[in-house]
N, C-alpha and C positions, 0 to 999 in steps of 0.2 A: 491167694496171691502170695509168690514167693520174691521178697526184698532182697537183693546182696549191694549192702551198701558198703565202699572202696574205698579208701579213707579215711582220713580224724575231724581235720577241719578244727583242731582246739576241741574238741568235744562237742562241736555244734553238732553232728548228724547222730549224737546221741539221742538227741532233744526231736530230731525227723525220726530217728527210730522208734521212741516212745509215740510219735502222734501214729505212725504205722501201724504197730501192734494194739492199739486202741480200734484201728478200725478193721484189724483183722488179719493183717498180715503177719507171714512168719517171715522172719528178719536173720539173717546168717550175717557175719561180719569180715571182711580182708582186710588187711592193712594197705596191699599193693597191689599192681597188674596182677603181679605173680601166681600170688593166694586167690587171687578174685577166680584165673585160668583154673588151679589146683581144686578149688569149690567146684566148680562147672563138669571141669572132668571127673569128678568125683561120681556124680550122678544126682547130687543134690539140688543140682537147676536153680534157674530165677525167672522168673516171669522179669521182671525188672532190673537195671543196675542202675545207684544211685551213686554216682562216683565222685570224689573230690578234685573240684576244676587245677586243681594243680598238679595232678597227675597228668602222664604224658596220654591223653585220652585217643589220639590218634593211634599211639604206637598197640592201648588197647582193642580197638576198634579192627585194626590188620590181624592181631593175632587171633579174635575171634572170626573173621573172616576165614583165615588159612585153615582152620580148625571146624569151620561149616556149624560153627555155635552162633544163634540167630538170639539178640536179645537185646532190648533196647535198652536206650543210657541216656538220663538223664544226669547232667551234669552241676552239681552244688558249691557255690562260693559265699566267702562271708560278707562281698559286697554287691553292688548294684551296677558295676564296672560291665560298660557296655562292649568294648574290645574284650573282655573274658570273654563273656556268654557268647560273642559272633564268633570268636578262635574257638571254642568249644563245638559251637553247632556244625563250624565248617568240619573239624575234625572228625565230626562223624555223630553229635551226641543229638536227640530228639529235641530238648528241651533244655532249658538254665533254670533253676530256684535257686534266688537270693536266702542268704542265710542269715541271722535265726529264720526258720520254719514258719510258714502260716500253718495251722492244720485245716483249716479250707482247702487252701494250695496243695497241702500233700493229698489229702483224701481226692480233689480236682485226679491229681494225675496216677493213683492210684485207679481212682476209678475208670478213668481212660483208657489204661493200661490192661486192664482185665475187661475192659468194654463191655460194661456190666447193662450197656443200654441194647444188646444181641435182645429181645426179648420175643416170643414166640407171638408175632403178630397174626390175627387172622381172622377171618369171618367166614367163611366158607366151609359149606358143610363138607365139602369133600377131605380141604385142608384139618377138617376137627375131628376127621374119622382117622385117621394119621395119628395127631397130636392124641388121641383119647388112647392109641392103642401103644404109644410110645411112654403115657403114665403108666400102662397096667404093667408094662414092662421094665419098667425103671430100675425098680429096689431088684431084678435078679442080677446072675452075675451072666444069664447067656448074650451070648454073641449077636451083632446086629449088624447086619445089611440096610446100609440106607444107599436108596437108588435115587435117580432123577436127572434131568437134565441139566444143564453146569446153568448155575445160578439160582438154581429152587432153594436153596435153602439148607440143603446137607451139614456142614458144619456147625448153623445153627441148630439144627434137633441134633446134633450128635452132643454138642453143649447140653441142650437141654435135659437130654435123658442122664448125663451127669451128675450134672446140679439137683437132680432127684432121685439119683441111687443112693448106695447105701458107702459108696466111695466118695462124695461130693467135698467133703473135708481135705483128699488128697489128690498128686498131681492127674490134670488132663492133660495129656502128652498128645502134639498132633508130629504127623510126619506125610508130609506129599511125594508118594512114590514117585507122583509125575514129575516132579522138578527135581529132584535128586539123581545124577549121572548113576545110571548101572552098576558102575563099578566100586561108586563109594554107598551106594544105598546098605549093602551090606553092613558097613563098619557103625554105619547111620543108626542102624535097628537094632544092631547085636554087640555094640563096641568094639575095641583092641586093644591089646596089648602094646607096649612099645615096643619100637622095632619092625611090628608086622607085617608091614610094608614101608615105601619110601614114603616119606613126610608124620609118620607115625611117632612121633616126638616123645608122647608119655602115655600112659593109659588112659585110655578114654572109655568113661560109661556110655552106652547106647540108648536108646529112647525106650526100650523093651526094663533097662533096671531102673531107668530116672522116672516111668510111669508105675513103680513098684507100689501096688497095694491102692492105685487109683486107673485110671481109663485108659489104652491106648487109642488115638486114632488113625487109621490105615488110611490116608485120603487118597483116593484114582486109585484104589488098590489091582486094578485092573491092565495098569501099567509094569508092574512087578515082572519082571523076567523069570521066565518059567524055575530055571536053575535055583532060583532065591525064593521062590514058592515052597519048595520041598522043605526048606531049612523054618522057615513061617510055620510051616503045619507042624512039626515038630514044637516047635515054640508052644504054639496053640494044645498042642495035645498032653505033652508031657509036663507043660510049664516049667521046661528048663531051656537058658539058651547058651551056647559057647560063643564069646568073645574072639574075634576074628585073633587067632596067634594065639590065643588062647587053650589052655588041654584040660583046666578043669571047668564041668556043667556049675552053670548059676540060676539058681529056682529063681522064680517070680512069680509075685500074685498079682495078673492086672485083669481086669475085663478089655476085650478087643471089641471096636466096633470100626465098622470100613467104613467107605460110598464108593459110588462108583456112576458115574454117567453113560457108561456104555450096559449095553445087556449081556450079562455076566454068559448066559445059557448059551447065548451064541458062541461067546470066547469058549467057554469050555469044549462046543460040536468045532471048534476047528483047532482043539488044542492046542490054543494062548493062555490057557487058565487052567489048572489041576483039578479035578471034579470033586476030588475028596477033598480040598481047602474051601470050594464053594459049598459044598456041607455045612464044614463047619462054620464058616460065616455065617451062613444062610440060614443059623436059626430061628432068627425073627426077621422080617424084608420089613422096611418101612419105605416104602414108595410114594417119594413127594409129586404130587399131580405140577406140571409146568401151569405156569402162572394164567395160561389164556383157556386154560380145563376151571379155574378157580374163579370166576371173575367178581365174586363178592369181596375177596380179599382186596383189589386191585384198589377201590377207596379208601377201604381203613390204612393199607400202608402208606397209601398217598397220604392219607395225614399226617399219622406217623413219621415219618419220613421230613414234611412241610416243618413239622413242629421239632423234630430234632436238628437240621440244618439252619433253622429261623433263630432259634437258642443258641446255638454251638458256634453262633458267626453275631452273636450279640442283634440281632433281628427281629422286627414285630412278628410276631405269627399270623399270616393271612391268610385267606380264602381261598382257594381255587374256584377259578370262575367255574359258569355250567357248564362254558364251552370247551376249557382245559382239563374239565373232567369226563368230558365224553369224549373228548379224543383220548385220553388217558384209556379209558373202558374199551373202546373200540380195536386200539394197537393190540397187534399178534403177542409182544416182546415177544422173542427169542431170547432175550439174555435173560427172562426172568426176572426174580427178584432183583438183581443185583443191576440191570438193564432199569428195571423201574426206580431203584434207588439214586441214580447217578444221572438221569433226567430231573427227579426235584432236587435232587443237589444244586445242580446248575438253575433250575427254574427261580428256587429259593434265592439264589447270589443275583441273578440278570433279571429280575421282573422288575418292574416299574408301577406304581399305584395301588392302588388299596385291595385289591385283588391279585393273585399270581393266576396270569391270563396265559391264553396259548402263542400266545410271542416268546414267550418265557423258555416255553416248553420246545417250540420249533426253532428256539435260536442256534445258528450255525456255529458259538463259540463251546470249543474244549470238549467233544465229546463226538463220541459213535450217533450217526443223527438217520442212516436211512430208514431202521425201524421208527424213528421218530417223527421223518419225513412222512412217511407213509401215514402216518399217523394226521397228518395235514390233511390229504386226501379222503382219508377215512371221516373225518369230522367232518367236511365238507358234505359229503356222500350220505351221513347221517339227518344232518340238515336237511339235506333236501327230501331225504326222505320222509322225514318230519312233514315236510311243507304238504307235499302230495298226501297223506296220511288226514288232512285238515278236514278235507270237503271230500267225505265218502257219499253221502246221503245221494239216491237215484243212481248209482253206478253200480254196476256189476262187479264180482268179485274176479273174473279175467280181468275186467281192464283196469282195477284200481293194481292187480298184481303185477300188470305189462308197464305203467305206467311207472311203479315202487320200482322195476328191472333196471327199465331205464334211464329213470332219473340218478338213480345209483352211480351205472355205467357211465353215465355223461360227467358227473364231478368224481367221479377213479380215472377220469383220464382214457377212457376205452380198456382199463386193467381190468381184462378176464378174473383174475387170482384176486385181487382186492375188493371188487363187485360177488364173488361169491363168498367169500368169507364176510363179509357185512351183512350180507342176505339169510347169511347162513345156509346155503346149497351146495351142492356140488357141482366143482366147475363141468361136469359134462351136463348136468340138468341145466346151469345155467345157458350153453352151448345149444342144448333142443330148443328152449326156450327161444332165445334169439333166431335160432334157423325158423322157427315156426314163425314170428313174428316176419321176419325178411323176405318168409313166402307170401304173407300176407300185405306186403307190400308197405311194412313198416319202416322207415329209416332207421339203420341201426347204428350206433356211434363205433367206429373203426378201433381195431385193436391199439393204435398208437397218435391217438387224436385226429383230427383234421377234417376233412366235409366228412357229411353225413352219409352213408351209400346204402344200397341195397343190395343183396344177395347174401351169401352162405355168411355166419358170423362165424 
């Protein structure tokens, strides 16, 4: 954790310095905006800014903005003065601490801030053959490809194998090639000079020398414009990079590791992606399975998850009923981890009673809800398949399987795609199956509800 804390305050944020560096952070100091900008561009970074509320915290806030320097600010006075803190936060700042310092309080946002609760959840053996082969490759310095689909978890194992190399001590630098414009990704990665271009104020370190001697991470590296590839593998090869306006090379010690969501092989056969940069990434692939290939994982985060939002919102930690955890098991997600986090977030805030029920979980407030809608249908579907499942005894194994079809099919709503994915078939097995039954003069439930009919499904 890197502290820059803005300010005097009379000597109070000396006293939050000292509880800082007790818990582990390294502490750089500014007197002003100025200095605070002149640290940052320097290359020396902050995970944090802990600024003195009587600084013009707006006018800081704009110039980190103009500058595409991304870093939060918490904002320190030496009273309890509620018009500070609310002028503070509007101006831009995350948080207000009343001064003298709690060291609870600092450590609270300290730890927040490094969001030291990222922790590698999991149970699934799929998920443990991953996590087992990202420890054996931790402590080297080679290069890592983590793949997956957006929301598995990428940035988290890209932490993780961090915090267990032999770098862990210094910076993790990330950078989203997806969110950064084309034309400024460059200056992003490799710095400039002043002058370099228009809005180029004063020299700026790039994320390539402020991750000096710790991790870079390349996120959507996939997204990189070919042009700015060539200049990367350079990086990558020679471990030197040249500052955009710049005419002398700058070494660098960092380990690279990417992700990337899409399949790199392909972008390479249709040259979007340089074949010799996906080498060198590509020396270890850590391939996170999407979360509905894992489904042992999908309770322990829901606890996980139950028990961090229940805490962090001052809340009893309760139960998931049977029923909000089989519809939980049963949902596709598509968004993944990050889809299943942001369902018990909200479950966690909207349930009502001693249990968090699936009301909670199918509530229409604040959030992406049709994989979760779906997720109604699927419970239901499961039920009832439960039900028919009761009384097998004297029945043959076609008709308890014609019966399990269609009871399915009838609480999916006549959903072709949802009745096979519960069944776990394939929608065209499930399609014969129906046709066979419709010859046989079985009623079959219509693709989009309504009477019952007979013929082709």
């Amino acid at each position: 954790m890197r502290l820059l804390i803005v300010g005097t305050l009379g000597g109070q944020l000396t006293l939050a310095t000292k509880f800082a560096m007790d818990k582990g952070a390294s502490v750089t100091h500014a007197e002003s905006n100025e200095q605070a900008l002149a640290v940052l561009r320097s290359g020396r970074g902050a995970d944090l800014l802990m600024v003195d509320v009587s600084l013009d915290i707006r006018d800081l806030v704009n110039r980190l903005d103009a500058e595409r320097i991304h870093v939060p600010i918490v904002a320190c006075g030496v009273t309890n003065d509620a018009r500070a803190a609310v002028k503070a936060i509007h101006a831009g700042a995350k948080e207000y601490i009343p001064l003298p310092p709690d060291p609870d309080l600092i450590a609270a946002v300290l730890a927040a801030v490094a969001d030291d609760s990222r922790e590698m959840i999991y149970r699934d053996d799929a998920m443990a053959k991953v996590v087992k082969l990202a420890q054996q490759i931790a402590g080297s310095d080679a290069s890592v490809l983590i793949t997956g689909e957006s929301g598995t978890g990428k940035e988290v194992l890209a932490r993780y194998l961090h915090a267990r190399s032999l770098r862990a001590k210094r910076p993790f630098i990330t950078v989203n090639c997806a969110a950064i414009p084309e034309n400024l990704l460059e200056s992003e990665l490799f710095g400039h000079e002043k002058g370099a271009f228009t809005g180029a104020l004063a020299r700026r370190i790039g994320k390539f020398e402020e991750a000096n001697g710790g991790t870079l991470l390349l996120d959507e590296i996939s997204e990189m414009e070919v042009r700015l590839q060539a200049k990367l593998l350079r990086a990558i090869q020679e471990r030197v990079i040249d500052r955009v306006g710049g005419g002398k090379p700058v070494p660098v010690d960092i380990r690279i590791v990417a992700t990337s969501n899409r399949n790199l092989t392909d972008a390479v056969r249709e040259g979007k992606f340089r074949e010799d940069l996906w080498f060198r990434l590509n020396v270890v692939n850590l391939n996170i399975p999407p979360l509905r290939e894992r489904p042992a994982d999908i309770g322990e985060l829901a606890q996980y998850f139950v028990k961090k939002y229940s805490e962090g919102n001052g809340l009893a930690v309760r139960p998931l009923s049977a029923e909000a955890r089989r519809a939980l098991n049963i949902n596709r997600w598509p968004g993944n981890v990050r889809e299943l986090e942001n369902t018990l977030h909200r479950a966690v805030l909207l349930s009502t009673g001693p249990e968090i029920g699936i009301d909670g979980i199918l509530s229409p407030d604040g959030g992406r809800l049709d994989a979760v809608r779906s997720t109604g249908a699927a419970a239901q579907a499961a039920l009832a398949a439960e039900q028919v499942t009761r009384n097998l005894v004297g029945r043959t194994v076609a008709e308890v399987e014609r019966d399990l079809i269609l009871e399915t099919l009838k609480h999916c709503l006549g959903n072709r795609t949802h009745a096979a994915n519960i069944l776990g078939i394939s929608i065209r097995t499930l399609r014969n199956k129906l046709n066979e039954y419709s010859a046989g003069g079985t009623p079959i439930p219509p693709p989009h509800g309504g009477e019952q009919m007979r013929g082709a499904a």
